[in-house]
C-alpha positions, 0 to 999 in steps of 0.5 A, a space after each residue: 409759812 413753815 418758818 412761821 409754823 415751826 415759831 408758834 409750835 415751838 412757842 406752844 410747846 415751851 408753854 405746855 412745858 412751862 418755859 413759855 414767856 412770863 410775867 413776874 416769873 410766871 408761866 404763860 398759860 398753854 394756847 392753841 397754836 393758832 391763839 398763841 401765833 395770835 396773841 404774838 402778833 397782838 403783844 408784837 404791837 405793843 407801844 404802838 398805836 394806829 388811825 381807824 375807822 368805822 367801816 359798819 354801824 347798824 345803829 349809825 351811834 352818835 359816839 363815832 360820828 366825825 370822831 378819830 378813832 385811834 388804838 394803842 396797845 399800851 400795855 403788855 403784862 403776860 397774860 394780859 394786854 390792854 388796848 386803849 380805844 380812843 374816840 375823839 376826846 373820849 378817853 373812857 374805852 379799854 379794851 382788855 385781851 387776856 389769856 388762861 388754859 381754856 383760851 382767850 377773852 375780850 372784855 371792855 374796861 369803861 371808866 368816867 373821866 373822874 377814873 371811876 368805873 362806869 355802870 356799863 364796864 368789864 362786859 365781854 366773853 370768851 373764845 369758845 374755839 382756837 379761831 384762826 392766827 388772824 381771828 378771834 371770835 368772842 361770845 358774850 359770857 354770864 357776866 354781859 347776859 346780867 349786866 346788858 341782857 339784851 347783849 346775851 347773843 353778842 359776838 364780838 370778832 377781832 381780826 389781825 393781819 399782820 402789817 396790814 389791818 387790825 378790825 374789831 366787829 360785834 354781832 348780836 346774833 339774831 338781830 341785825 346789830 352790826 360794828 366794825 372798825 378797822 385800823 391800818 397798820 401800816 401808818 403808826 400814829 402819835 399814841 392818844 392820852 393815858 385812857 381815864 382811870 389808868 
C-alpha cells in the first residue's frame, strides 16, 4: 500500500510540475491522487476488453435483454481514453473518459451504424469531488440538463478493482432509476468490432 502510495504521489507530483505523461508533447493536466491512481488503472486496461452483465435495471430496457455486453479500452490518448460499450450487435455506445485541472469527466459518444451522430450523443458530467482510486462518481452537467431534462439529477458511478471488477451505474437522484453492469476483469475477452462512427 505504501509502494502504491509512493507511485501515485509521484505521478501527481511529476504532473504538477508538467513532467507528467504526455500526448504529442503535452503535459498531462494535474489530478488528485486518488483520480490519478484512477485514471492509471483505467489507461492500464487499455487493449483489452472484458464480458459483463447487467446486475440492476430499474427500467428492465428491452436494449440489454439477452445481449453480450463487452467493453474494450480501445483508445488511450493522454488526456482521454474511449471505451467502446458493445450490446449484442449494437455497436453505437462509446463511453468517453477525459481528464483536465478541475478532474474528471464521463460522457457518452452515440453514433448510428452510418457513423453519424445520434440525436442523443455526448451527454454526461463531471466529478465534482477527487472520489476514491476505485470510484468515480459523475454528476450530469448543462449539457445533459438541455439535451434530456429529465437526466438533470443523473449520477453516473464507475468503479474499478483492479484485477477484479470494472462497474458502471446511473442514478437519477430523486427517482428510483437505477443501471448497473458490471465486468469481470479476470477473463479477457476477443475485443468487439471497431464501435460506428470510429
Amino acid at each position: 500500500m505504501v509502494r502504491i502510495l509512493a507511485v501515485v504521489t509521484a505521478a501527481w507530483a511529476a504532473s504538477l510540475s508538467g513532467c507528467g505523461s504526455s500526448s504529442g508533447g503535452r503535459a498531462e493536466p494535474p489530478l488528485d491522487p486518488a483520480q490519478e491512481l484512477f485514471w492509471m488503472n483505467l489507461e492500464s486496461l487499455c487493449g483489452r476488453a472484458f464480458e459483463g452483465r447487467v446486475v440492476e435495471d430499474s427500467t428492465a430496457n428491452p436494449d440489454f435483454a439477452g445481449k453480450r455486453l463487452v467493453m474494450h479500452v480501445r483508445w488511450c490518448e493522454g488526456a482521454r481514453i474511449l471505451v467502446p460499450f458493445a450490446v449484442g450487435d449494437d455497436l453505437s455506445r462509446t463511453w468517453v473518459f477525459t481528464r483536465d485541472a478541475d478532474g474528471l469527466t464521463l460522457h457518452h459518444d452515440h453514433r448510428h451504424e452510418d457513423g453519424s451522430d445520434d440525436e442523443v450523443t455526448m451527454y454526461g458530467g463531471a466529478t465534482r469531488t477527487a472520489g476514491l482510486s476505485r470510484l468515480q462518481r459523475f454528476y450530469a452537467d448543462e449539457h445533459t440538463a438541455e439535451l434530456i431534462p429529465a437526466a438533470k439529477t443523473n449520477v453516473w458511478t464507475v468503479e474499478l478493482v483492479p484485477g477484479s471488477v470494472f462497474s458502471y451505474g446511473l442514478a437519477r437522484e430523486g427517482t428510483d432509476r437505477r443501471f448497473r453492469a458490471e465486468f469481470d476483469l479476470t477473463r479477457e475477452v476477443a475485443p468487439p468490432p471497431t464501435p460506428w462512427g470510429h
